[in-house]
TORKOLFI-452012 format. One line per 3 residues: number of its first residue (from 1); for each residue z, y, x negated of N, C-alpha, C, O. Coordinates in steps of 0.02 Angstrom, whole numbers, plus 50000, padded with zeros to 5 digits. Example, Ala and Ser with C-alpha at 12.3 -4.5 7.8 and 13.67 -1.06 7.14 Angstrom:
// TORKOLFI-452012
1 = 50390,49716,49340,50390,49775,49385,50390,49835,49340,50423,49834,49288  50354,49888,49358,50357,49947,49316,50394,50002,49355,50402,50057,49330
***
This chain:
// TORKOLFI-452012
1 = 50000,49941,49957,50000,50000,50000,50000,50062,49956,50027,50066,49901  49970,50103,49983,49947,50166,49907,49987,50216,49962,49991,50212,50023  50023,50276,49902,50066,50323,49959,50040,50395,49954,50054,50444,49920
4 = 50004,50380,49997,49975,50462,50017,50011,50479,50063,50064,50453,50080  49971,50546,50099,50033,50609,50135,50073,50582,50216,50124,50597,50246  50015,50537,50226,50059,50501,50299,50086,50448,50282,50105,50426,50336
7 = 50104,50401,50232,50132,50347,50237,50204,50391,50192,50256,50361,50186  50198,50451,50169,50257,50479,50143,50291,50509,50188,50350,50521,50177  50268,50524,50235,50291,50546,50309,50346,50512,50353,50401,50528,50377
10 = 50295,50443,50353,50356,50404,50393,50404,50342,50337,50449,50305,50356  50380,50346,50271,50454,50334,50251,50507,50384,50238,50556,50370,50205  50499,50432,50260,50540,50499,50271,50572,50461,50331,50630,50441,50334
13 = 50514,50453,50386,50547,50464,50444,50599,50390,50433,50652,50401,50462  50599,50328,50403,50596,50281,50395,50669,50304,50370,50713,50289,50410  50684,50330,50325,50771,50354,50317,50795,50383,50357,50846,50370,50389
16 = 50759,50428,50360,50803,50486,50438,50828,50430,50489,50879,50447,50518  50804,50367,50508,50830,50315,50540,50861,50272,50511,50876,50232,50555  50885,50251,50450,50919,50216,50449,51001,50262,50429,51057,50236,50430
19 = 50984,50329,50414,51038,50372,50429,51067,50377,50514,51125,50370,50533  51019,50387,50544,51043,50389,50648,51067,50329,50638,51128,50334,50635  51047,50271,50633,51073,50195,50634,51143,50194,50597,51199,50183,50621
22 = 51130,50204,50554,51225,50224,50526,51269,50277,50555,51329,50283,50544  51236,50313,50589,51285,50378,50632,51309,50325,50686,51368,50305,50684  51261,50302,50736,51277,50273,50785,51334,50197,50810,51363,50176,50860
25 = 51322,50176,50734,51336,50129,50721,51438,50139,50709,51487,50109,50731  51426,50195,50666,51514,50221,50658,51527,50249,50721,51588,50251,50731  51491,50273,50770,51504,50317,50864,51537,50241,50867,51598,50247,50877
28 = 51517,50164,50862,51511,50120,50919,51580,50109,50891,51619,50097,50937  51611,50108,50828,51648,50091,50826,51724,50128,50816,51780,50105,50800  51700,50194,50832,51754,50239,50837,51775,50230,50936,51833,50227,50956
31 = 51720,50227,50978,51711,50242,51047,51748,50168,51070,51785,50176,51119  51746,50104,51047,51788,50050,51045,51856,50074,51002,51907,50053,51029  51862,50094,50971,51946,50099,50949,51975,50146,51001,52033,50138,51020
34 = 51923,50208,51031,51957,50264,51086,51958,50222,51160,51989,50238,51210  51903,50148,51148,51914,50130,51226,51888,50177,51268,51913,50174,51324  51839,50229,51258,51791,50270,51273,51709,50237,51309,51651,50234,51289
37 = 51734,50221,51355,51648,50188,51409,51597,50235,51394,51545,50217,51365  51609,50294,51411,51558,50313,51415,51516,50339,51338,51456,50339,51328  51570,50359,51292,51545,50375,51200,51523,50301,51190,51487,50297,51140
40 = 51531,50249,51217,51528,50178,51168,51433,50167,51225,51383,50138,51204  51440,50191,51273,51359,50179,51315,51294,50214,51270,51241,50193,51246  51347,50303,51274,51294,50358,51221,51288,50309,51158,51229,50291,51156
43 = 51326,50277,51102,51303,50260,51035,51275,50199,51049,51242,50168,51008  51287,50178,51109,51232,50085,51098,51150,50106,51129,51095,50083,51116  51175,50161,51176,51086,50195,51181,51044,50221,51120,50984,50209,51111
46 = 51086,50259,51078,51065,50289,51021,51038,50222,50964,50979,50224,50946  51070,50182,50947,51066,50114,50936,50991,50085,50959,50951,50062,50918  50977,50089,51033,50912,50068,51040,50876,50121,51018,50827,50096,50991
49 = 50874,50184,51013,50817,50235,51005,50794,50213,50924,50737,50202,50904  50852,50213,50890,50848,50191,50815,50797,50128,50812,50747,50131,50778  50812,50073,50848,50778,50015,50855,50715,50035,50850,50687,50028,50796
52 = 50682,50062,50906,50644,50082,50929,50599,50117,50892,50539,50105,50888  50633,50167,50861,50598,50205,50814,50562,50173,50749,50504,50187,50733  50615,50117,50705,50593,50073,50663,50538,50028,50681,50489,50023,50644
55 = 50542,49998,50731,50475,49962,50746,50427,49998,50751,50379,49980,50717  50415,50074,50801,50350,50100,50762,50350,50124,50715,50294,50147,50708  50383,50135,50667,50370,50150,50608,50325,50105,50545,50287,50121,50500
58 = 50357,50031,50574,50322,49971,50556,50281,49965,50575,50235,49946,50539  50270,49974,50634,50194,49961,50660,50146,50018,50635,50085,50007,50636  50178,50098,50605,50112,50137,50567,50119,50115,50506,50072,50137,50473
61 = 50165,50072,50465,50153,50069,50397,50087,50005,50410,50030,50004,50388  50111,49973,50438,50033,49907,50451,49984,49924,50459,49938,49893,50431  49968,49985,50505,49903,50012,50523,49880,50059,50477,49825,50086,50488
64 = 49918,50077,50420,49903,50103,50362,49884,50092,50296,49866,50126,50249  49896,50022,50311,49887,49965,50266,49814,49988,50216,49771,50026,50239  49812,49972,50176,49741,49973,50167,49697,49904,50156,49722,49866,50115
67 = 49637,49882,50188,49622,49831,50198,49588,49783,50135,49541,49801,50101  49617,49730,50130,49590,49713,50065,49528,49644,50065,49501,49626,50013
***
């Protein structure tokens, strides 16, 4: 994979998520020690957006691929 200006893009974006994934991840487990329903719903949603986000991210590093 050769790193030109869009595949430098989304391994940018590619940290910026696994930073949210570690924010959310310390919410889930602060919002279980407070016994907090509704903070522990917000960080397991945030949790999927993270998900979410990584798989397309994978799916533009593949389509960026260069074909050999």
């Amino acid at each position: 994979m050769r790193l030109d200006m869009t595949n430098a893009k989304v391994l940018f974006s590619f940290v910026g998520m696994i930073f949210a994934g570690r924010t959310a991840i310390q919410r889930i487990r602060a919002a279980r020690t407070e016994e907090d329903r509704l903070e522990l719903l917000d960080a397991a949603l945030n949790v999927a957006v993270v998900v979410t986000g990584l798989l397309v991210i994978v799916r533009r590093l593949r389509a960026n691929k260069d074909p050999e």
